[in-house]
Backbone as CSV, one residue per row, in Angstrom:
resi,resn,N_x,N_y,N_z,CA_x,CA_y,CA_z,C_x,C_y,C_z
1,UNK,5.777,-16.653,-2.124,5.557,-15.580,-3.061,6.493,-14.431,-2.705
2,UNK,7.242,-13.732,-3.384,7.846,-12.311,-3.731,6.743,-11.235,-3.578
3,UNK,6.468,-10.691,-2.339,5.666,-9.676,-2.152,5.802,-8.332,-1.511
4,UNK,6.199,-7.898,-2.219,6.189,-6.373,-1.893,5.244,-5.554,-1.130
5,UNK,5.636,-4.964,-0.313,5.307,-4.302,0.627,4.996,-3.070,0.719
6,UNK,4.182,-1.803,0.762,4.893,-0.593,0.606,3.906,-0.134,1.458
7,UNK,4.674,1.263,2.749,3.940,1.887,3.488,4.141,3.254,3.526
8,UNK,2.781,4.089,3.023,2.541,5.461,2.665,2.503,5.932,4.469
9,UNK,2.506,7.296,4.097,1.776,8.166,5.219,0.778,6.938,6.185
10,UNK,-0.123,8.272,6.476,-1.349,7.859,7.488,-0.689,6.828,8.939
11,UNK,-0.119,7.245,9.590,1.250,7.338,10.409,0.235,6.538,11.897
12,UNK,-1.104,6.828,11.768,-2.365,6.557,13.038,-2.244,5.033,12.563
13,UNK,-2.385,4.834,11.445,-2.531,3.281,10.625,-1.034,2.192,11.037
14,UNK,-0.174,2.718,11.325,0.404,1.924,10.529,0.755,0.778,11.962
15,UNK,0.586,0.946,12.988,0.743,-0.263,13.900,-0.157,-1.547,13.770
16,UNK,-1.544,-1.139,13.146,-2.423,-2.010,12.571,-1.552,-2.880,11.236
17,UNK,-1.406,-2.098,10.127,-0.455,-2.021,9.305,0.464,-3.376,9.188
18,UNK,1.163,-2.968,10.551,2.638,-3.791,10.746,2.471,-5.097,11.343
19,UNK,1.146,-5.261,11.974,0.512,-6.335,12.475,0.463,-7.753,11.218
20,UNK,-0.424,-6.947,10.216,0.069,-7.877,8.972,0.978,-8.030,8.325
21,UNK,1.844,-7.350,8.225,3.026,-7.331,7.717,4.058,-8.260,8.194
22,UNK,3.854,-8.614,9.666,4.609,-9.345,10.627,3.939,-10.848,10.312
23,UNK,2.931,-10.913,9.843,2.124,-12.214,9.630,2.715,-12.523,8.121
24,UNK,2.616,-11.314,7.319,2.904,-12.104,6.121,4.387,-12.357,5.507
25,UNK,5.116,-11.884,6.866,6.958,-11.926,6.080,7.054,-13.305,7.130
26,UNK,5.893,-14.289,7.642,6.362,-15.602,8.586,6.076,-16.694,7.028
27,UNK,5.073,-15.937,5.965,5.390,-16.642,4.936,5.351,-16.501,3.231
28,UNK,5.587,-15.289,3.195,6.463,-14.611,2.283,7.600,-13.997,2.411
29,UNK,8.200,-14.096,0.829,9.939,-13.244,1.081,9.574,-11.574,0.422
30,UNK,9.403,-11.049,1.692,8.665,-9.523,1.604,9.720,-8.653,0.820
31,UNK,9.633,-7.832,0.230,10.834,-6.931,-0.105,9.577,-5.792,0.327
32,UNK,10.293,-4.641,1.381,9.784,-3.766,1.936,9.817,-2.412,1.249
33,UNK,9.131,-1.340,0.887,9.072,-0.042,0.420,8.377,1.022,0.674
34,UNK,9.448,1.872,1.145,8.883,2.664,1.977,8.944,4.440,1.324
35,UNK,7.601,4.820,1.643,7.688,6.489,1.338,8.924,7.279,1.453
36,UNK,8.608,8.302,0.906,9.882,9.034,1.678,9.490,9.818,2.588
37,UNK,8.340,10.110,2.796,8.133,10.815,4.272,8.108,9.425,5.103
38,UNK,7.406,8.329,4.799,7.847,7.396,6.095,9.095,7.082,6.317
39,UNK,10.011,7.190,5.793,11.459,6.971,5.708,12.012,7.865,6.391
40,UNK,11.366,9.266,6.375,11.909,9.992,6.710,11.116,10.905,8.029
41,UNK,10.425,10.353,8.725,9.581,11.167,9.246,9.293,10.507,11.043
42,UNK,9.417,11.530,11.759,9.101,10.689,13.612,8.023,11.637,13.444
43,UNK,7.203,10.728,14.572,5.695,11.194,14.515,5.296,11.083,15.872
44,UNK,4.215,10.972,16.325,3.768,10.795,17.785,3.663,9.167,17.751
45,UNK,3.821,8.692,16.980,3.420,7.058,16.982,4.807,6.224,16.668
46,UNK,5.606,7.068,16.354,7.158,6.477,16.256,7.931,7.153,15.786
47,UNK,9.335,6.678,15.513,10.445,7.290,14.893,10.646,6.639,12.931
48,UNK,11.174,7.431,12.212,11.543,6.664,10.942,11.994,5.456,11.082
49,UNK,13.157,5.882,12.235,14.061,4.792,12.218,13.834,3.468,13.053
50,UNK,12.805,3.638,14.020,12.394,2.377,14.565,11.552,1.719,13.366
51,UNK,10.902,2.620,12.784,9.894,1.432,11.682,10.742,0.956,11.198
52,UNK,11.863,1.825,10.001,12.918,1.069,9.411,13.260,-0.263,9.541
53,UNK,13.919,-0.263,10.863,14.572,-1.228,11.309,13.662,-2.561,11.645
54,UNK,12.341,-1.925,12.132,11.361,-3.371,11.963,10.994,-3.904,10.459
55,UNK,10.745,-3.025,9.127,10.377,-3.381,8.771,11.280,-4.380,8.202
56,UNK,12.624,-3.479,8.348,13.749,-4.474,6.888,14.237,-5.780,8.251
57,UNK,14.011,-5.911,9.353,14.394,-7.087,10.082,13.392,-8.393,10.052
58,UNK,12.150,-8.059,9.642,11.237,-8.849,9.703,11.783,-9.430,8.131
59,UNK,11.846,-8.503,6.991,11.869,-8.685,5.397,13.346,-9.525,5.204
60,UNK,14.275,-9.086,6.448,15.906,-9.728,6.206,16.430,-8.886,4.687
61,UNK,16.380,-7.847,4.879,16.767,-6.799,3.697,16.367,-5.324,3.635
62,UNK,17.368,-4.766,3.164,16.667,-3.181,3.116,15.596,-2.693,2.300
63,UNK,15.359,-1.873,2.917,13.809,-1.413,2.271,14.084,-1.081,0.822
64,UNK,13.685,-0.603,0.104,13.689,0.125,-0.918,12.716,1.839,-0.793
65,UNK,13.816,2.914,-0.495,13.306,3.876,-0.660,13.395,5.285,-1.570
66,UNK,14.128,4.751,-2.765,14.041,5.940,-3.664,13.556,5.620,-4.703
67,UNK,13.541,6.064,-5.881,12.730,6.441,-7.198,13.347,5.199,-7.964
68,UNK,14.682,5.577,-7.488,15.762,4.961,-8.123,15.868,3.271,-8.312
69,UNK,15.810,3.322,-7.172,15.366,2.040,-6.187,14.303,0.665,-6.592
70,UNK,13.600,2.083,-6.845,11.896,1.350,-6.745,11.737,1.156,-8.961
71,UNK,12.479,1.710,-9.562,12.443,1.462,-11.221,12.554,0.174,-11.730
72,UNK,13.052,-0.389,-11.090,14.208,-1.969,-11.509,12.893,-3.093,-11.088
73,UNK,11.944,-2.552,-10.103,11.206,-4.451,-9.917,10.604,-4.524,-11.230
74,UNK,9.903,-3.582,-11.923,8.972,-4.102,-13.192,10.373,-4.927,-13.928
75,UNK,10.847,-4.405,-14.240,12.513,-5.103,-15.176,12.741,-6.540,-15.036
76,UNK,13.122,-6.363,-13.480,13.760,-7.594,-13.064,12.526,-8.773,-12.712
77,UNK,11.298,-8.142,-13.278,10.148,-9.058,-12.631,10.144,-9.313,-11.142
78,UNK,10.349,-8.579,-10.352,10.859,-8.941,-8.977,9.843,-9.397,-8.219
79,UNK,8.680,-8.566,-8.320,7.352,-9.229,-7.448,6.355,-10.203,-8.021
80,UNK,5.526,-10.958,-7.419,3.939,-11.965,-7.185,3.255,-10.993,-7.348
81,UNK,3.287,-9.896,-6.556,2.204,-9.000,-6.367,2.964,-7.886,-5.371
82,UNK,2.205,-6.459,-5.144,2.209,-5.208,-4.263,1.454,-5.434,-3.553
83,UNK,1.323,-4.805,-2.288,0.617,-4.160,-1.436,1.094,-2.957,-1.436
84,UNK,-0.259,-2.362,-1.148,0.129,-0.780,-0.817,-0.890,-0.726,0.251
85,UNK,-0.346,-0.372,1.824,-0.727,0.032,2.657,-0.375,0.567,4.229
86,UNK,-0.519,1.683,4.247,-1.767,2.438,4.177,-1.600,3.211,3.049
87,UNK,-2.700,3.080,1.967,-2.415,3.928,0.933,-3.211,5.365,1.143
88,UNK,-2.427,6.580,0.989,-2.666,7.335,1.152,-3.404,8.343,0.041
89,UNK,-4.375,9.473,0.154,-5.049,9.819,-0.923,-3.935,10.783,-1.650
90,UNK,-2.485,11.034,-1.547,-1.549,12.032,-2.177,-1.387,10.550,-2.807
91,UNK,-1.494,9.284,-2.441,-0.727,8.050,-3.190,-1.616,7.506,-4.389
92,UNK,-2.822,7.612,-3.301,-4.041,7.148,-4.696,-4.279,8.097,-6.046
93,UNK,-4.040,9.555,-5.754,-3.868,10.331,-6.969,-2.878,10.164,-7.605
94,UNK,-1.702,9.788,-7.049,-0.742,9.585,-7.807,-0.914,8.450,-8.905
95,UNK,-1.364,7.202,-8.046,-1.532,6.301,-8.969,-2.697,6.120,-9.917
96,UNK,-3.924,7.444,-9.892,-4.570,7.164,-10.765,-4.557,8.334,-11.884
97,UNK,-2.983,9.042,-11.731,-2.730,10.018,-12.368,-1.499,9.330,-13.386
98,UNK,-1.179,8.459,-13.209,-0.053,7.724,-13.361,1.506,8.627,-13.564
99,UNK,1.116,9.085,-12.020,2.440,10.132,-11.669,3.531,8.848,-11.331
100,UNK,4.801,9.281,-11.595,5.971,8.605,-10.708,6.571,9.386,-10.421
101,UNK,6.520,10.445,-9.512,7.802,10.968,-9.242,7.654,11.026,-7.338
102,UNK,7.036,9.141,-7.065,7.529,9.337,-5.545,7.905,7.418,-5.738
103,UNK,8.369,6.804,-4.271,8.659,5.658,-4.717,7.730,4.851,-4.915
104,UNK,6.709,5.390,-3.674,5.360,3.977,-3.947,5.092,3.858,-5.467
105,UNK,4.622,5.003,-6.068,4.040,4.939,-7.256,4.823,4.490,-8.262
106,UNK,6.216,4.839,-7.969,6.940,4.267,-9.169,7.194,2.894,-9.417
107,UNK,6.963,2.541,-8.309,7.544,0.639,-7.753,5.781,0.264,-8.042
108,UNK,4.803,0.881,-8.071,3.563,0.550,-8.762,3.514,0.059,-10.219
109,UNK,3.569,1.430,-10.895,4.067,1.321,-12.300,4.981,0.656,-12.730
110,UNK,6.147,0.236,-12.287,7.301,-0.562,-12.765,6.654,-1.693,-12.687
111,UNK,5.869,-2.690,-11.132,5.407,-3.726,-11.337,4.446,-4.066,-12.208
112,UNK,3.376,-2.993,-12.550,2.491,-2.660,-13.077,2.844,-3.537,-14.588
113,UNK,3.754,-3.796,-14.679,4.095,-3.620,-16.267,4.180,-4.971,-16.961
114,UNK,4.566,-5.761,-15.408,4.060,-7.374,-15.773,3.294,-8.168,-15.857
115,UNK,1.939,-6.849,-15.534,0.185,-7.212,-15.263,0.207,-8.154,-14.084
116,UNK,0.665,-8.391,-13.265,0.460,-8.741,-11.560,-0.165,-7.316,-10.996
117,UNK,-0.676,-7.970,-9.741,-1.960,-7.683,-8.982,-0.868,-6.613,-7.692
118,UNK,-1.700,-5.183,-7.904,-1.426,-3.797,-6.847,-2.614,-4.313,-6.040
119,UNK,-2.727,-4.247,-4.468,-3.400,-4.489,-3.854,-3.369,-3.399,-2.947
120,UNK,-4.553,-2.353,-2.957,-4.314,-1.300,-2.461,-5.589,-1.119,-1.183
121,UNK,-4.898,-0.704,-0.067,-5.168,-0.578,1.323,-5.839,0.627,1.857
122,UNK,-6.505,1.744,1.014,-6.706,3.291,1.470,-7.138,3.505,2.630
123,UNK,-6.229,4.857,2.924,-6.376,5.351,4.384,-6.372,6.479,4.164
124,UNK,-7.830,7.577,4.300,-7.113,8.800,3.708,-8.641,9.751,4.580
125,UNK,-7.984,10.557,4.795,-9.217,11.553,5.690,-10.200,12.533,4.456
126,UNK,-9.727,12.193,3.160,-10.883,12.757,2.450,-10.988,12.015,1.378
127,UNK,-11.356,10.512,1.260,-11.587,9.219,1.368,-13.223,9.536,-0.092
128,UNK,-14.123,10.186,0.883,-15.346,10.675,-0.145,-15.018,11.652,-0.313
129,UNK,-14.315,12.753,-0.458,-14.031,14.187,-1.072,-13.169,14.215,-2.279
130,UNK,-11.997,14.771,-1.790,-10.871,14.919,-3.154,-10.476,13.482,-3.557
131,UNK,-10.451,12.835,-2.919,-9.451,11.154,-2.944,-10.586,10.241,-4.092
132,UNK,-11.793,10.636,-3.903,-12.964,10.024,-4.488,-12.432,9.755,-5.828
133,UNK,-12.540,10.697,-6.395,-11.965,10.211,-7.790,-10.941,9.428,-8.225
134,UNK,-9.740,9.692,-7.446,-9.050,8.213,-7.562,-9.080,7.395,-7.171
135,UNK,-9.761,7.133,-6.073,-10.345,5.701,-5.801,-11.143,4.946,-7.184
136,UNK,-12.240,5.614,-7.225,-12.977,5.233,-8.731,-12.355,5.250,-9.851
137,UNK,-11.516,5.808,-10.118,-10.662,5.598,-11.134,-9.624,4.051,-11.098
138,UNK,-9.216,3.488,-9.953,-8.055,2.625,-9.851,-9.311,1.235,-9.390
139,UNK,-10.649,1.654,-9.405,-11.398,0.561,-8.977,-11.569,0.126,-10.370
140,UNK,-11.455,1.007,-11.271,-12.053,0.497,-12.821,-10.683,0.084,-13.843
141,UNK,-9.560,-0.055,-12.823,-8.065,-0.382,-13.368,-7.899,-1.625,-13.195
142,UNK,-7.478,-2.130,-14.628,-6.692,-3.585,-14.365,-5.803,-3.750,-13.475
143,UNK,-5.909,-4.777,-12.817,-4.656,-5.343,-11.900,-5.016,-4.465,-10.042
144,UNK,-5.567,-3.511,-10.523,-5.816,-3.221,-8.852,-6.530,-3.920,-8.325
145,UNK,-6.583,-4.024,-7.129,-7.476,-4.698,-6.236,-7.459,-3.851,-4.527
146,UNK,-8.777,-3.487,-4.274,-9.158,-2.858,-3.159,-9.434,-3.905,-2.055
147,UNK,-8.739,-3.433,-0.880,-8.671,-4.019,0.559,-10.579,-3.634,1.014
148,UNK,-11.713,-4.297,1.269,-12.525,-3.619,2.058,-12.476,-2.247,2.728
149,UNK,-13.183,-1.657,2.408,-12.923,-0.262,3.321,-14.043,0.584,3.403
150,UNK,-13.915,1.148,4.392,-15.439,2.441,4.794,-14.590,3.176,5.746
151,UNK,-15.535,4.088,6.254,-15.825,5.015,7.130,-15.165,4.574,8.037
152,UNK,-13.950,5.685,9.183,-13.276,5.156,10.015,-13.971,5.934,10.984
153,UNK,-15.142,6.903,10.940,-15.384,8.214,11.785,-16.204,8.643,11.454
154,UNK,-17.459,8.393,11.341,-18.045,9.352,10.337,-19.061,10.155,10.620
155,UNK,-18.740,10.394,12.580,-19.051,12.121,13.116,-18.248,12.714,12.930
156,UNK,-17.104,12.331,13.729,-15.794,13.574,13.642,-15.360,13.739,12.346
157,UNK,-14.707,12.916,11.275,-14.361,12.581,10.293,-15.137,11.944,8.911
158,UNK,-16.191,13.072,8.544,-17.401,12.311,7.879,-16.734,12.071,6.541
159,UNK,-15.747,12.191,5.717,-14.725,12.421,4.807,-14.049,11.037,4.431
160,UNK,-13.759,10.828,5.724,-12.350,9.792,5.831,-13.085,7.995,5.829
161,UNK,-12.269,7.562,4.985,-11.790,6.306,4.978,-10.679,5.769,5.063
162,UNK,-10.800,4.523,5.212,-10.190,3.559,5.792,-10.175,2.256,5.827
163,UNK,-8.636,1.413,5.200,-9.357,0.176,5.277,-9.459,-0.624,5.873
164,UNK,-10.290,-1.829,6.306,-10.339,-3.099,7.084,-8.584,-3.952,6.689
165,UNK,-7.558,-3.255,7.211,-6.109,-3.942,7.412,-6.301,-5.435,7.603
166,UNK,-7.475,-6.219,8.169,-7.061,-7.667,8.472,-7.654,-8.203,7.449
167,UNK,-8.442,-7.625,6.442,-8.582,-8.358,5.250,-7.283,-8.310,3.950
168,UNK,-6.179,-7.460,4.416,-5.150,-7.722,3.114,-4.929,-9.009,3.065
169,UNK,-4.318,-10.122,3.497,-4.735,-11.399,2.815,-5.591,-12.114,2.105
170,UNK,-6.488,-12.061,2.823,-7.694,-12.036,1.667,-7.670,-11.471,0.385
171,UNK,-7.434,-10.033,0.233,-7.755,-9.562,-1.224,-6.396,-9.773,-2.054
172,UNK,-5.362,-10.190,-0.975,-4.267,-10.707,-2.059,-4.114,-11.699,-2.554
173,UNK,-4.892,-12.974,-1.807,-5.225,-14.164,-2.044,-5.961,-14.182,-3.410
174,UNK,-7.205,-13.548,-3.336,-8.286,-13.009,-4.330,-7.533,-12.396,-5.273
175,UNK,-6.928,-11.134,-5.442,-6.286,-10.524,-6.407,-5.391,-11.715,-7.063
176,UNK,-4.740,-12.388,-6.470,-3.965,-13.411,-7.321,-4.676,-14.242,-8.683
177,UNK,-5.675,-14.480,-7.998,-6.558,-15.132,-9.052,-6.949,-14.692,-9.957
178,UNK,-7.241,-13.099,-9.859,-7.471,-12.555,-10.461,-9.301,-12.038,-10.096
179,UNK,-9.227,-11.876,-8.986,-10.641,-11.667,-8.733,-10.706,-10.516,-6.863
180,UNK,-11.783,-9.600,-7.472,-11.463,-8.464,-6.342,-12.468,-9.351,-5.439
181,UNK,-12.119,-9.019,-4.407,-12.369,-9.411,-2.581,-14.279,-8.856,-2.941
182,UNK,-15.058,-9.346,-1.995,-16.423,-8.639,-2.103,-16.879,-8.914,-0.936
183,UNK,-17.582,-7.856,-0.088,-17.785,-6.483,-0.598,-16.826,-5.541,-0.419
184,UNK,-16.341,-4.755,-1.390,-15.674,-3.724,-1.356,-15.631,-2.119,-0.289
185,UNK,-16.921,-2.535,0.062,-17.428,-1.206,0.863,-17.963,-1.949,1.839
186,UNK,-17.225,-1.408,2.817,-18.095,-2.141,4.506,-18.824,-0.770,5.706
């Protein structure tokens, strides 16, 4: 399968993240896409440029990281399906605003257009607060499909969610068919 890849923010996530990612480019031909703050951003957990370089060495190709970039898969039919993860709650509004003016979202919408399956991963520290609504909004959207997810914290961080990362196969497996993963909330 042609599966697209794409990794938002939430920067704590993404070694979990890359764990599957490394599993699923041993048997898919991944095309990788990346934020532009992850593209562009060193953190306490890495550099831009070390992810970079893992992600597009594992994929055997460059990422895709602009607007520009990311317009052409709906066109060219390029993907099976998206992942989006860690999807972030600036990403989930985006996509249930049906903003494009970043790459995840636009490489959403472009795929979006061939009715194949967004398989979205949320990671977001106000998860039940502001993010709430687009979550519920993209749960009641064709073609999405939600990774399991709950509470990553919910003394320190009573807000935040997060999803169960070792079920993205699963719900992409499931999303293919056309059927969301259950239970949705763990």
């Amino acid at each position: 399968m042609k599966l697209g890849f794409a990794l938002c923010g939430s920067f704590c996530n993404h070694a979990a993240v890359m764990k599957i990612y490394e599993q699923l480019s041993e048997i898919h031909e991944m095309i990788p896409i990346l934020s532009e703050r992850v593209a562009a951003t060193d953190t306490r957990f890495g550099t831009a440029e070390q992810l970079i370089e893992r992600v597009e060495s594992l994929a055997g190709r460059r990422a895709i990281r602009t607007v520009v970039e990311a317009e052409p898969l709906g066109p060219s039919n390029a993907l099976d399906a998206l992942v989006i993860a860690p999807c972030t709650g600036n990403t989930l509004a985006k996509l249930a605003a049906g903003m494009t003016d970043g790459v995840v979202p636009m490489a959403a919408k472009s795929h979006l257009r061939n009715g194949k399956p967004v398989i979205v991963a949320p990671a977001t520290n106000d998860g039940l607060a502001a993010s709430a609504p687009s979550i519920a909004a993209l749960l009641n959207r064709r073609n999405y499909y939600f990774v399991p997810f709950g509470q990553d914290d919910a003394e320190k961080k009573p807000n935040s969610l997060v999803a169960d990362f070792s079920q993205i196969e699963a719900t992409l497996e499931a999303a293919c068919e056309g059927r969301q993963i259950q239970p949705i909330l763990l």
